[in-house]
C-alpha distance (Angstrom), angle and dihedral (degrees) to the residues before:
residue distance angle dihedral
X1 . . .
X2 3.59 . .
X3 4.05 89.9 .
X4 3.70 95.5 57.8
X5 3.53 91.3 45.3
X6 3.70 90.1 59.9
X7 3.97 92.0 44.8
X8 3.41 91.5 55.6
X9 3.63 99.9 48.9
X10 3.94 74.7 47.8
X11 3.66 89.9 57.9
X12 4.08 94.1 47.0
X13 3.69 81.2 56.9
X14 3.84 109.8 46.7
X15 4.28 77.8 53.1
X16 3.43 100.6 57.3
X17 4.02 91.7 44.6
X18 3.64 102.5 39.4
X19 4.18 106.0 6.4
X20 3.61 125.5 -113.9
X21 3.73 100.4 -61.3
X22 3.69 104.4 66.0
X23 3.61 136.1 118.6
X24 3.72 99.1 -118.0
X25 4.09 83.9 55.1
X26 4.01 87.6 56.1
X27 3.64 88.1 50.6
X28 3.85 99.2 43.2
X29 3.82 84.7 52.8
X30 3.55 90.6 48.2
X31 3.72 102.5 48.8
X32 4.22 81.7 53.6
X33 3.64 96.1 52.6
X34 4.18 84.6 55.8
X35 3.39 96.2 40.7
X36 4.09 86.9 54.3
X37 3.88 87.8 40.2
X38 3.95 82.5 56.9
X39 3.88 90.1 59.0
X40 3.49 91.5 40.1
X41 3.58 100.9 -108.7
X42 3.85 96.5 146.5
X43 3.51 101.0 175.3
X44 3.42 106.9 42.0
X45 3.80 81.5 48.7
X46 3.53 84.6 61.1
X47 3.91 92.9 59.1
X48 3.89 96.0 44.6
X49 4.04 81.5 53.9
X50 3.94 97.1 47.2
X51 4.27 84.3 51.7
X52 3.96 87.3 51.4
X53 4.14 89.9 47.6
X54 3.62 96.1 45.0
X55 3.56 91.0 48.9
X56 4.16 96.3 47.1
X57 3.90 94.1 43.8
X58 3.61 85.5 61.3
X59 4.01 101.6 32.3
X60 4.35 90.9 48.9
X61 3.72 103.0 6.1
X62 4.01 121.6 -127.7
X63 3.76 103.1 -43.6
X64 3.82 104.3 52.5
X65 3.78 120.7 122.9
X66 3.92 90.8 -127.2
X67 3.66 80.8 65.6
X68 3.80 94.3 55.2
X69 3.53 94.2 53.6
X70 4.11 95.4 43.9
X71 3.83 78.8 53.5
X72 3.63 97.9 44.0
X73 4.09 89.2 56.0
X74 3.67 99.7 39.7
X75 3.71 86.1 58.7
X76 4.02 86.6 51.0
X77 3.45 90.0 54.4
X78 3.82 98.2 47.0
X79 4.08 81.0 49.1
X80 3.41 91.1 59.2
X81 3.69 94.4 56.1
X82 3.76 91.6 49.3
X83 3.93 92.8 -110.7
X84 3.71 93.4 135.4
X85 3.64 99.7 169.4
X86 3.69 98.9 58.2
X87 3.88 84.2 37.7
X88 3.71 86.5 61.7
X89 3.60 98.2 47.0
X90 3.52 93.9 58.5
X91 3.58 92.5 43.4
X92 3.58 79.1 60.4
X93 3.86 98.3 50.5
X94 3.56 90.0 52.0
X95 4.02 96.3 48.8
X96 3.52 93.5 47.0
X97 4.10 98.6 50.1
X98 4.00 88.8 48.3
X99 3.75 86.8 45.5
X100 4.12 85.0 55.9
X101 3.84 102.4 44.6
C-alpha cells in the first residue's frame, strides 16, 4: 500500500508542475496500475491503466510507443483475469503500433 501511496502523492505533484496532461502523469498512473496488478487487484489496475491511455492518446497521439506498451500491459492484466478476448485485442493494439514506428 505504501507504493501507491507514494505514486499518488507523485501524481499530486506531476499536476501542480506540469497540469494534468503530462507524460510523467501517464507514467505515475501507470506505475500504480502495476503496482495494483502486483497485488492482484485487476480491476482497479484496469482504471490506473485507462488514466495512463487517456493521458498518452492525447500527449503522443495513436502511434506512440508509450502507447504500445500501455497496450501491451492492459492486455496482461485482462489475461490475468481470464478475459482472453479483450486480452487479445490489446495484444493486438500493441503489435500493430510497434509494427508502425
Amino acid at each position: 500500500m505504501r507504493l501507491l501511496t507514494h505514486h499518488s502523492s507523485a501524481i499530486k505533484l506531476f499536476i501542480g508542475i506540469h497540469g494534468d496532461e503530462h507524460r510523467l502523469v501517464a507514467d505515475s498512473y501507470n506505475n500504480m496500475a502495476l503496482a495494483c496488478s502486483g497485488k492482484g487487484e485487476m480491476d482497479r489496475a484496469l482504471e490506473f491503466h485507462n488514466k495512463s491511455l487517456a493521458i498518452k492518446l492525447k500527449v503522443f497521439g495513436v502511434n506512440h510507443p508509450d502507447l504500445a506498451t500501455t497496450y501491451h500491459n492492459m492486455a496482461g492484466v485482462y489475461d490475468h483475469k481470464g478475459e482472453l478476448d479483450k486480452a487479445l485485442e490489446y495484444y493486438d493494439k500493441s503489435v500493430t503500433i510497434k509494427l508502425r514506428v
